[in-house]
C-alpha positions as CSV (number, residue, x, y, z in Angstrom):
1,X,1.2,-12.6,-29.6
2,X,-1.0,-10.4,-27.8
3,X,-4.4,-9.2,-29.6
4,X,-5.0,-5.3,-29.4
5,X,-8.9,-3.9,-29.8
6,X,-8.7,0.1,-29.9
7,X,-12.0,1.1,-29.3
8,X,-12.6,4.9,-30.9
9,X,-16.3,7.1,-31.2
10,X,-17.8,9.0,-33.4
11,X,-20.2,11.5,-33.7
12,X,-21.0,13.2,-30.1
13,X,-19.5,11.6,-26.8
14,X,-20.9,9.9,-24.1
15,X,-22.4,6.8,-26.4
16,X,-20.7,4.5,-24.4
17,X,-17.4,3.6,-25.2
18,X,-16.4,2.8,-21.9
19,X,-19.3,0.1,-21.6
20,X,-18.6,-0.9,-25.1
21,X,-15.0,-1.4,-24.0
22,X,-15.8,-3.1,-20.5
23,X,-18.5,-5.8,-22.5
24,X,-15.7,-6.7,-25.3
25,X,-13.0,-7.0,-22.9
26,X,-15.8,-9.1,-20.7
27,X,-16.5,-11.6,-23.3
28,X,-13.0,-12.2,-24.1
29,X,-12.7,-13.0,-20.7
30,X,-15.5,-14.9,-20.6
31,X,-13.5,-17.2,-23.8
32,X,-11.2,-18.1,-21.2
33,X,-8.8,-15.4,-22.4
34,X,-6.4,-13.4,-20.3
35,X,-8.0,-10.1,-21.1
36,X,-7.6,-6.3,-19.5
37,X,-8.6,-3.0,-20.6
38,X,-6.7,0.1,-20.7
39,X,-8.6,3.7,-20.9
40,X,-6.6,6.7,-22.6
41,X,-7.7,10.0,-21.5
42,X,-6.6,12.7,-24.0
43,X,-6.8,15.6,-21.3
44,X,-3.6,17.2,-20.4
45,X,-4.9,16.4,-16.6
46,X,-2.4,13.9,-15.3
47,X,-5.0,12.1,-13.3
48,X,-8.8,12.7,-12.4
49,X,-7.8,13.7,-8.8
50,X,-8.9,17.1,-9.2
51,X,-11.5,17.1,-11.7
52,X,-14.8,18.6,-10.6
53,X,-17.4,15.8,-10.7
54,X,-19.7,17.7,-12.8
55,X,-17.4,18.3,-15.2
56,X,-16.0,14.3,-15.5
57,X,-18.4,12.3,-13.7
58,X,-16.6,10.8,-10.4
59,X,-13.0,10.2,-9.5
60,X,-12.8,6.4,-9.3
61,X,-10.0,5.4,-6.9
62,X,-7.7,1.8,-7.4
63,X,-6.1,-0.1,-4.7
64,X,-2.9,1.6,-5.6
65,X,-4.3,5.0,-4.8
66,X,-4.7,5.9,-8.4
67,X,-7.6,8.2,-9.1
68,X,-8.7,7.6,-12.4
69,X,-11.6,8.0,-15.1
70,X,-14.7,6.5,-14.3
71,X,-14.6,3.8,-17.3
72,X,-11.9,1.6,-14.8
73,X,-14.8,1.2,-12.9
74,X,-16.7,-0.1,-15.3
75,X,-14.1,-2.2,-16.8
76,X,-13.3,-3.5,-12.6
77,X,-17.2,-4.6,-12.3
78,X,-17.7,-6.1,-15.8
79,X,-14.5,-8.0,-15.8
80,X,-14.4,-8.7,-12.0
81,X,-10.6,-7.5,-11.8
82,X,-8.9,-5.3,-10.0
83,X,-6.6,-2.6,-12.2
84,X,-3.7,-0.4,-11.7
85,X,-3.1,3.3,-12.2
86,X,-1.2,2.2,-15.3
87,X,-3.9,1.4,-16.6
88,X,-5.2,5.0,-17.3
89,X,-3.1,6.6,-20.0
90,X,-3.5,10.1,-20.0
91,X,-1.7,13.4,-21.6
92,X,-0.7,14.6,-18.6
93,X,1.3,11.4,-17.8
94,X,2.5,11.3,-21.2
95,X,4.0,14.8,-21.8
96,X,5.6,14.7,-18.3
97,X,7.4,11.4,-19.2
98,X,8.7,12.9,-22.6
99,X,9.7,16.2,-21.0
100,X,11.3,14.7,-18.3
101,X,13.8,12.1,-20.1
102,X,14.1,15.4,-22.4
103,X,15.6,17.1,-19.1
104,X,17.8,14.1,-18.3
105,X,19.1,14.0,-22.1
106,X,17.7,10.6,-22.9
107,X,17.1,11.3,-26.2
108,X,20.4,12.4,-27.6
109,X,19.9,15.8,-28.6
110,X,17.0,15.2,-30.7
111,X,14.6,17.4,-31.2
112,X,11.5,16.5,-29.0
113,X,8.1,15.8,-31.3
114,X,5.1,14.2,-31.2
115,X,6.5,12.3,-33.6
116,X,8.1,9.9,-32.7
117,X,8.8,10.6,-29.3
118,X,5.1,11.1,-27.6
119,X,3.9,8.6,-30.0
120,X,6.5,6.0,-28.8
121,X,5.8,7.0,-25.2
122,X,2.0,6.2,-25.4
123,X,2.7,2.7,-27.7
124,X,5.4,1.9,-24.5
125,X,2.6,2.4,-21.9
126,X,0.4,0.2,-24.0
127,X,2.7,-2.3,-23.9
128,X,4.0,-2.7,-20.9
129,X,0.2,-3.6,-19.6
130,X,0.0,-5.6,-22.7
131,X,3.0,-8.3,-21.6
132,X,0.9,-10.9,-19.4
133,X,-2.1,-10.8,-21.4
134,X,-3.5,-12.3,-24.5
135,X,-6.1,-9.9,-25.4
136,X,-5.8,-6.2,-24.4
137,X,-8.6,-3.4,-25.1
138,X,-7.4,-0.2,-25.4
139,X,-10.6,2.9,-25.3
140,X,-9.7,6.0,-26.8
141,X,-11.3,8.4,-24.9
142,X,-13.2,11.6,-26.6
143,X,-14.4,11.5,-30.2
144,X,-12.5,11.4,-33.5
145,X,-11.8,14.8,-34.8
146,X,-11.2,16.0,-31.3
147,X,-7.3,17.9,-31.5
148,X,-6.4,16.3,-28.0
149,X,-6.9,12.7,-29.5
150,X,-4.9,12.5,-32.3
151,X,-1.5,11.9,-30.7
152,X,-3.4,8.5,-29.1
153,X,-4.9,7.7,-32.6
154,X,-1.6,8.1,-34.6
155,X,0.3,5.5,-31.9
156,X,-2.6,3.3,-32.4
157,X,-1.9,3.5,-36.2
158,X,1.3,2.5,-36.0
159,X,1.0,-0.5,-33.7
160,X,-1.2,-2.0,-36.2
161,X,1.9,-2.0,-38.7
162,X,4.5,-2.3,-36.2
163,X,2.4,-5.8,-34.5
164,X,1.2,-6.6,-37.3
165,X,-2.3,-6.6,-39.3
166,X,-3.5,-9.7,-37.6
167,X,-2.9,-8.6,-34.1
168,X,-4.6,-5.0,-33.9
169,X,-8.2,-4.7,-34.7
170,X,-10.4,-1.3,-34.7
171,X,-14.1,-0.9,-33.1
172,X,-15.5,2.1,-33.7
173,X,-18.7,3.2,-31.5
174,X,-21.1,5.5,-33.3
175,X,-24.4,7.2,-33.7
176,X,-27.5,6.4,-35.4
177,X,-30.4,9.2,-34.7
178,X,-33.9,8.9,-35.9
179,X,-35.2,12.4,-36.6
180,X,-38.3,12.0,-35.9
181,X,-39.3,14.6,-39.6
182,X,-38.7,11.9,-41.7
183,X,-39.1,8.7,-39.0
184,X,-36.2,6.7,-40.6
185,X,-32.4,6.0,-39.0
186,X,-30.1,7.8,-40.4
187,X,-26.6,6.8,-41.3
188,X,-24.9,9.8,-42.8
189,X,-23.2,10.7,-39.3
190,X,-21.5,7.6,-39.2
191,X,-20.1,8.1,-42.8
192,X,-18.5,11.2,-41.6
193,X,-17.2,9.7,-38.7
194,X,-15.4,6.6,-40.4
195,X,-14.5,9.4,-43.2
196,X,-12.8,11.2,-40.5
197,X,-11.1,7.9,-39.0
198,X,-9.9,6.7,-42.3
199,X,-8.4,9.8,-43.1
200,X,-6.1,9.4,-39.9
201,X,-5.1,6.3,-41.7
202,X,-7.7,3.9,-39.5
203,X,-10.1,1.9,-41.2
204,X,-12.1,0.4,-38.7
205,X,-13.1,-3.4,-38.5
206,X,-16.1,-3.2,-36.6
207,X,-18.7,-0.7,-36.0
208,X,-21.1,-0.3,-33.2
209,X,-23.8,1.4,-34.0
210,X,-25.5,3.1,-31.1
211,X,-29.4,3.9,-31.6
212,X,-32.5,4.6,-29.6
213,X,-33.7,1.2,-31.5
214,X,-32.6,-2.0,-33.2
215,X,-30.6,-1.0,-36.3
216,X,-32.9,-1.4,-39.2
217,X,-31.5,-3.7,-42.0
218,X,-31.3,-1.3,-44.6
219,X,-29.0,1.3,-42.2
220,X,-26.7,-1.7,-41.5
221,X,-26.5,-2.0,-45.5
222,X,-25.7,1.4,-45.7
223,X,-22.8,1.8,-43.3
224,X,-21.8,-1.5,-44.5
225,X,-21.5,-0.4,-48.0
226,X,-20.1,3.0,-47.1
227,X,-17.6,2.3,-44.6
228,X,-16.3,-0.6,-46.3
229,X,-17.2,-2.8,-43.2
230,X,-18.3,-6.2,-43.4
231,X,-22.2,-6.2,-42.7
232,X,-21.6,-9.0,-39.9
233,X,-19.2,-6.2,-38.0
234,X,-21.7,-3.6,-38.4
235,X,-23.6,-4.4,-34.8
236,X,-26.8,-3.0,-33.5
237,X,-26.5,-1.5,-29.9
238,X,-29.6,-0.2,-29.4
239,X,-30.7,1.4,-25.5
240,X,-31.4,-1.1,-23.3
241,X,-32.8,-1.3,-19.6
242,X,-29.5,-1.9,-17.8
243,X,-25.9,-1.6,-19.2
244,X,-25.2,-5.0,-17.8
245,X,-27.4,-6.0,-20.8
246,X,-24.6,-4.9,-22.8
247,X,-22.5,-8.0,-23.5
248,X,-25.3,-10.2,-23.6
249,X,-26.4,-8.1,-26.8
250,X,-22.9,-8.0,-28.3
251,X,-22.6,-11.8,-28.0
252,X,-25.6,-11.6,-29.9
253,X,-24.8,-9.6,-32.5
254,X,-21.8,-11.7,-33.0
255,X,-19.0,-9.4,-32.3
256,X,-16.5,-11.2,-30.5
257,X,-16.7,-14.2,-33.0
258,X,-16.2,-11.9,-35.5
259,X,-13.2,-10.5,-34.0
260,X,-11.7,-13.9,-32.4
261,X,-11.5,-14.3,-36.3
262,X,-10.2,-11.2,-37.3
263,X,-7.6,-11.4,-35.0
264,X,-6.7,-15.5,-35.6
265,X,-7.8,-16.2,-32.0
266,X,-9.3,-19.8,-31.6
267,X,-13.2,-19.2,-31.6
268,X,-14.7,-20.7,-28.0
269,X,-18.0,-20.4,-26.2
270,X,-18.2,-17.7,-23.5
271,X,-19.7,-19.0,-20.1
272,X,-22.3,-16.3,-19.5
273,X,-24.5,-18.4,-17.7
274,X,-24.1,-16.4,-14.1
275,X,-23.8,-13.2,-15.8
276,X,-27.2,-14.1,-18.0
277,X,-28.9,-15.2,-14.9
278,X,-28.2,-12.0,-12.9
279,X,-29.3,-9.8,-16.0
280,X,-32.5,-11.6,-15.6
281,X,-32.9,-11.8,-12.1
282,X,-32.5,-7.9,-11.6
283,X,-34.8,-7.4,-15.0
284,X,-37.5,-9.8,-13.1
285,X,-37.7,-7.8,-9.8
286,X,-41.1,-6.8,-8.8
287,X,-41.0,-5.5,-4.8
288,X,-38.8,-1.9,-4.7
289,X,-37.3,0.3,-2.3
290,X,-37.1,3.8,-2.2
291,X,-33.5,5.5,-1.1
292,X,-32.6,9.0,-1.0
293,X,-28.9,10.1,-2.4
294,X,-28.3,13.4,-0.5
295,X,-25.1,14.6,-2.3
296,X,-24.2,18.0,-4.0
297,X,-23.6,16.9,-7.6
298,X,-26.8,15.2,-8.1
299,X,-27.9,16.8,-11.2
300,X,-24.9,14.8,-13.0
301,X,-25.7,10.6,-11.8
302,X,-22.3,9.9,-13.0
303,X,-20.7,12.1,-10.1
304,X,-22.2,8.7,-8.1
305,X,-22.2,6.3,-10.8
306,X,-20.3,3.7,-8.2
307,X,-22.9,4.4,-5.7
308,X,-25.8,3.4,-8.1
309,X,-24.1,0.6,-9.4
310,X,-23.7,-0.6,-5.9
311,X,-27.0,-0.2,-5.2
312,X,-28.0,-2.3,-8.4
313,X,-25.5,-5.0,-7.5
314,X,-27.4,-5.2,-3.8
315,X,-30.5,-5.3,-5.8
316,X,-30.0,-8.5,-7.2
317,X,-28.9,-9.6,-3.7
318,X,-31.8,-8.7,-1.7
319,X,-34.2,-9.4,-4.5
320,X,-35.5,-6.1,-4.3
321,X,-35.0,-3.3,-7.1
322,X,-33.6,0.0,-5.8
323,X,-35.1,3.4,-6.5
324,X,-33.3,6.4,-6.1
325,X,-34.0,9.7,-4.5
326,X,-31.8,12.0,-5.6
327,X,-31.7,15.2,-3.7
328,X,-29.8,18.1,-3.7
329,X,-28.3,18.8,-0.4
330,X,-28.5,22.5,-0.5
331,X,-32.5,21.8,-1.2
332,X,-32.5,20.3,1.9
333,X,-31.4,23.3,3.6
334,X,-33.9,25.4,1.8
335,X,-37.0,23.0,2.0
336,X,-36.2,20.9,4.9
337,X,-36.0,17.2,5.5
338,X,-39.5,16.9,3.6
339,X,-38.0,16.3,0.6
340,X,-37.5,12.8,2.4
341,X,-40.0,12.1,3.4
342,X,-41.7,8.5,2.5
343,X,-37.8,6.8,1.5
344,X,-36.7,3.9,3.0
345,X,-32.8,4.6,3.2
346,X,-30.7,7.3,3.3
347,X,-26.8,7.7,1.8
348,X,-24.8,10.3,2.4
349,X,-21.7,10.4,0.1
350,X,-18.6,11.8,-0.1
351,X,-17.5,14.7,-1.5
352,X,-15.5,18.2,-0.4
353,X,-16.4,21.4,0.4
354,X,-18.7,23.6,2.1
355,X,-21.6,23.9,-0.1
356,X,-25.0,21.7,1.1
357,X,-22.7,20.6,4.1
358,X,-25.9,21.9,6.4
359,X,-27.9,19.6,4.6
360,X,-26.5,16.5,4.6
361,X,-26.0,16.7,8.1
362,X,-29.9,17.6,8.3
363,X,-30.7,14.5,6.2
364,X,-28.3,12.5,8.7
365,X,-30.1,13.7,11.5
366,X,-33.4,12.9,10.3
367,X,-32.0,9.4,9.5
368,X,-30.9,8.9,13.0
369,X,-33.9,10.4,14.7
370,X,-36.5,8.4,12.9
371,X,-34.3,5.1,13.0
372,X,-34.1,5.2,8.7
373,X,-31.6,2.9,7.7
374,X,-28.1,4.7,6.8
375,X,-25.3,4.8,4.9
376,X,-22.6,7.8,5.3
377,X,-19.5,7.6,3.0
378,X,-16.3,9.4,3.3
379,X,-17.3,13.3,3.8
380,X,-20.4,11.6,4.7
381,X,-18.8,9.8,7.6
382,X,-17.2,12.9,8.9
383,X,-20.3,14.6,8.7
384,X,-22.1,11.7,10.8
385,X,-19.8,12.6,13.5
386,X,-20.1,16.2,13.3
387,X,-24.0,15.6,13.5
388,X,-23.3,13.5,16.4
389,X,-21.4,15.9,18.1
390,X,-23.9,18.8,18.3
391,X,-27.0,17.4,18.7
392,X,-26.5,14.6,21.6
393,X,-23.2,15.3,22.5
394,X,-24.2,19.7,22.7
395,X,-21.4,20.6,21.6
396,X,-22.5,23.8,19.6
397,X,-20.5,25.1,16.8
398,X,-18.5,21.3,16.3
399,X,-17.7,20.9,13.1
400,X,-14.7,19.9,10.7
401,X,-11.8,22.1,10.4
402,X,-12.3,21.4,6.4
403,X,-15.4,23.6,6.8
404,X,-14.6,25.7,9.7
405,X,-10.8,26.2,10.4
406,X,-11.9,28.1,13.3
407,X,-14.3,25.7,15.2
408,X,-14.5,25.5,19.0
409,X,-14.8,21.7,18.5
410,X,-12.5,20.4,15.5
411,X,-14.0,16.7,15.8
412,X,-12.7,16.2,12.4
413,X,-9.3,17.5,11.5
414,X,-6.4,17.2,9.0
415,X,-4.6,14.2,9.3
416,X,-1.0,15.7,10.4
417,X,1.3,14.6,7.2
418,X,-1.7,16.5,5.2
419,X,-0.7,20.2,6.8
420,X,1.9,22.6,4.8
421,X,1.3,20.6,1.6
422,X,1.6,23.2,-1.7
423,X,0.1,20.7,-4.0
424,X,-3.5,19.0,-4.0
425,X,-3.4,15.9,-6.8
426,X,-2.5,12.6,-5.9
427,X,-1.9,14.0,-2.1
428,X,-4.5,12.4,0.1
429,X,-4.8,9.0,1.7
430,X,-5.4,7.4,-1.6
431,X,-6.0,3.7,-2.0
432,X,-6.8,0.2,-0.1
433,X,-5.7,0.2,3.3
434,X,-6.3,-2.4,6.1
435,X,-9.1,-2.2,8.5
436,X,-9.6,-4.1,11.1
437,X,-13.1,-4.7,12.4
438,X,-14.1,-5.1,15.8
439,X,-16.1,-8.5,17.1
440,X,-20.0,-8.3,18.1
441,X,-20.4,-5.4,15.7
442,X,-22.6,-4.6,12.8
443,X,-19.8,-4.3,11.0
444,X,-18.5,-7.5,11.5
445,X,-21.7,-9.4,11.0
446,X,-21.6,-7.5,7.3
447,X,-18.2,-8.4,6.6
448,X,-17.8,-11.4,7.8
449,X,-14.5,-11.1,9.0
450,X,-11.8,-9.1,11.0
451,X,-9.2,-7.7,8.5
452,X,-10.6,-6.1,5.1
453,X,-9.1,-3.9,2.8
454,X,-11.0,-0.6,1.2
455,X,-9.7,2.1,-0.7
456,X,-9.6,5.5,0.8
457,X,-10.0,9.0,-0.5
458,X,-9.5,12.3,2.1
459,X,-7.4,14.0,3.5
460,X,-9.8,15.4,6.7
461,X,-10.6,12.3,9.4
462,X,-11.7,11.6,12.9
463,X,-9.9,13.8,15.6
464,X,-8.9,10.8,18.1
465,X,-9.4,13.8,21.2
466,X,-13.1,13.2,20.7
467,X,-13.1,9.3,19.9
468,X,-13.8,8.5,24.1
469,X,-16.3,11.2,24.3
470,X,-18.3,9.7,21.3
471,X,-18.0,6.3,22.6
472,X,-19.1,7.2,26.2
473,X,-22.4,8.8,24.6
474,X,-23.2,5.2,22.2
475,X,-21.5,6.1,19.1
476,X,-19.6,2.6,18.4
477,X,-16.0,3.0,16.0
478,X,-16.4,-0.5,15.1
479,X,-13.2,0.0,12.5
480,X,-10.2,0.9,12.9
481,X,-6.9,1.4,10.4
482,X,-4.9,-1.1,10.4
483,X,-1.6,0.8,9.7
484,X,-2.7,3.4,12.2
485,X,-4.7,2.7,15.2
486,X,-5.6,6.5,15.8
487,X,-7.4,6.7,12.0
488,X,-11.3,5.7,12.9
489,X,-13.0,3.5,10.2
490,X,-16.3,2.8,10.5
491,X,-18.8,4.1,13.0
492,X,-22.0,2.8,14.1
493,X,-25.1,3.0,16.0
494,X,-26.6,0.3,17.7
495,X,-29.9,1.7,18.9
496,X,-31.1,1.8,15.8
497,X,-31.9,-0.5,13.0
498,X,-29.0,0.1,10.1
499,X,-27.1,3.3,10.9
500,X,-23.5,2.7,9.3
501,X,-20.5,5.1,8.2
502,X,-17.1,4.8,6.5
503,X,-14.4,6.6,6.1
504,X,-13.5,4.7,2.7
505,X,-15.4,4.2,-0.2
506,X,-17.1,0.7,0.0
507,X,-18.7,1.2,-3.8
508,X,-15.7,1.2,-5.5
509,X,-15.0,-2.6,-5.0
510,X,-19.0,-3.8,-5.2
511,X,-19.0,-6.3,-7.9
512,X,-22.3,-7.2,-9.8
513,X,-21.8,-10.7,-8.3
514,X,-20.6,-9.6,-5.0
515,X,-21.9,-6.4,-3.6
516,X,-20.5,-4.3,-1.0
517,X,-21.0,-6.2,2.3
518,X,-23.0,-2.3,3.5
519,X,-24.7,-1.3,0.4
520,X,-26.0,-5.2,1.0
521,X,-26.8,-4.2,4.2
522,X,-28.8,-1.1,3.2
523,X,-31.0,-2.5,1.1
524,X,-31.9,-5.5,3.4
525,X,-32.9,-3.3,6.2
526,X,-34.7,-0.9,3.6
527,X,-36.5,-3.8,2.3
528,X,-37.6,-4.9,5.8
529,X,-38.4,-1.6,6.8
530,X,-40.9,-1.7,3.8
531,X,-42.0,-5.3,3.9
532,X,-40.9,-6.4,7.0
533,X,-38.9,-9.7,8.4
């Protein structure tokens, strides 16, 4: 039978359910067990597509062109897997798939309800992940009490009767504040919280208890005795340097033992020794690098929370510990390419829109100029060119028709099945797609090989009029599409040290044990910049 782990919060979101998630689902894993997490999103969204960073934290992008909630990510990188869009339940999907076998008269003449119908829609989504697994972790997103939510939480209910007590356990993430008044933890929150879950007809199993500081004894007594928790399963998870900290501390704590015997599973040790010795190694470094983000959501990290995790994951390769820069683009336009002064790399991300274009394409320049290593991603890439174009190629006024419809110079245009479309989710070139990599490149000494797959996310690209013209002038497309030789990959520069670009996104598949091959890259020549060979 397959185990089931619903993970639920408490309190006030962003505790960190999804890492919560991503470490059990790790450490089962880690047992030896086939294990996969599933993230419910209770927004009536049906995807992330066109969620405004700021607002979600970045659109993460699968290799089947899904764009989903940032937690996959985390669950990809801590369980070194690669998931499908089916793996983000959301209300959006759900709804549409009730109302739509309504329209076809699948159910009979019944009348439509959230019970039973959307309840038995979300506990068939769950499921059909669930076949080729033994353990499945299923995150709840938003907090108990929240309206959206309750749908999710009543099908989780019910699976525990309908698969039986022994095969559904509850974790419920939760707050412990200190006020600083009265300088003790307090666990009255918590109560409520668990109140609130048990009055849905959920009495959790375990309870995480999120705090600034180890959970004192006597607060882990008290939720204990008021939760009607075992005191074993109430488990400290106090803030830590790095999340990847995270499972190490809730192996610690004891919590997938205690659940392996919840839910009847045979109890085995986890091999954690790589994982433990990374944590270490990145904890240990001593040298740093400095590298400037220039983005336009940077006042919210987790608009680039691949990015930096990318960056952490090089890290660890290059023995060197990343500091980041960040810096407003439209800053940049006000203040100039001061503001980065003194870094040792550059990145450029992605992102759409017109806002702090001038900016990044400033901070590119500067990068190019003063032969700072680069990275541009996506928009970023398409900006490199654009850059390219006006200030060695002179063509004035050259921009991307994204931008500037009207531009003399459209070097970057809409890829032709992108024009006349009336709708803007799930539309663009969305997913892994081949690239093929051209010999005696920097991109092929990074890679390693000819033919890679990276997932994509535009809809704007190259213009192929221009590609000769760039070429002719030193700009090198070292990558092309491999379903599409007119679609240019990766640019680069060889004059100077490190100066890279993609059209994909090259974070979203960096794994804390293998880092993308050009964030690598990055912080190698960063580090020699700074230290030398």
């Amino acid at each position: 039978m397959t185990k089931f782990i619903f993970v639920t919060g408490g309190v006030v979101s962003g505790l960190g359910k999804g890492i919560t998630s991503a470490s059990v689902g790790m450490l089962f894993k880690a047992r030896g067990f086939r294990t996969t997490n599933i993230k419910i999103d209770p927004y009536l969204n049906y995807d992330a597509g066109t969620m405004n960073p700021y607002q979600h934290g970045e659109v993460f992008v699968l290799d089947d062109g899904g764009e989903v909630d940032l937690d996959l990510g985390n669950y990809e990188r801590f369980l070194d897997t690669s998931l499908s869009f089916d793996h983000n339940i959301t209300t959006g999907k759900v709804y549409s798939a009730v109302i739509e076998k309504e329209r076809k008269g699948e159910y009979l003449g019944a009348t439509v309800q959230v019970i039973p119908h959307i309840t038995n829609e979300i506990k068939e989504r769950i499921r059909r992940i669930a076949r080729d697994y033994d353990v499945v972790v299923v995150e709840i997103g938003g907090t108990v009490g929240d309206i959206e939510s309750m749908p999710f939480l009543e099908a989780a209910r019910q699976m525990q009767i309908e698969e039986g007590r022994e095969n559904v356990a509850f974790v419920h993430v939760t707050y412990v504040p200190r006020l600083r008044v009265v300088g003790e933890q307090k666990t009255k929150p918590t109560q409520h919280s668990v109140k609130e879950l048990r009055s849905l007809g959920i009495q959790p199993d375990a309870i995480v208890a999120r705090s600034e500081d180890p959970l004192e004894d006597s607060a882990r007594r008290k939720i204990s005795l008021f939760t009607n928790v075992p005191e074993e399963a109430v488990v400290s998870a106090y803030d830590v340097e790095d999340t990847y900290e995270v499972p190490l501390m809730l192996e610690k704590e004891g919590l997938p033992a205690y659940l392996s015997r919840r839910l009847g599973l045979p109890e085995r040790e986890p091999d954690l020794e790589a994982w433990r010795e990374m944590v270490e190694r990145y904890k240990s470094l001593t040298d740093t690098v400095e590298i400037a983000i220039v983005g336009k959501y940077v006042k919210l990290a987790d608009s680039y929370l691949s990015i930096k995790e990318a960056l952490k994951h090089s890290s660890v390769a290059n023995d060197v510990k990343v500091k980041i820069r960040w810096v407003e683009a439209e800053e940049v336009e006000r203040r100039g390419v001061k503001l980065l002064e003194g870094v040792d790399g550059i990145i450029v991300p992605g992102g759409f829109g017109a806002r702090g274009t001038e900016g990044k394409m400033m901070a590119i320049r500067y990068a190019r100029e003063n032969n700072i290593p680069f990275l541009g991603i996506c928009f970023g890439f398409q900006l490199t060119v654009v850059e390219f174009a006006r200030n060695v190629l002179g063509l004035e006024g050259a921009h991307s028709t994204e931008i500037d419809p009207q531009t003399p110079y459209p070097v970057v245009d809409l890829m032709p099945e992108q024009r006349d479309l009336d709708r803007l989710g799930g539309t663009m070139r969305l997913g892994a797609y081949p690239v093929h990599i051209k010999p005696n490149t920097l991109a092929r000494r990074l890679y390693g090989r000819e033919i890679v797959y990276e997932r994509h996310r535009h809809r704007w690209e190259v213009n192929p009029d221009y590609v000769e013209k760039f070429e002719e002038a030193g700009l090198v497309f070292s990558g092309i599409a491999g379903d599409d030789e007119r679609r240019m990959e990766i640019l680069e520069l060889p004059t100077n040290d490190y100066f890279i670009a993609t059209q994909f996104h090259p974070e979203f598949k960096s794994r804390p044990m293998r880092p993308a091959p050009v964030f690598r890259g990055l912080v190698e020549a960063a580090k020699k910049k700074k230290y030398g060979s």
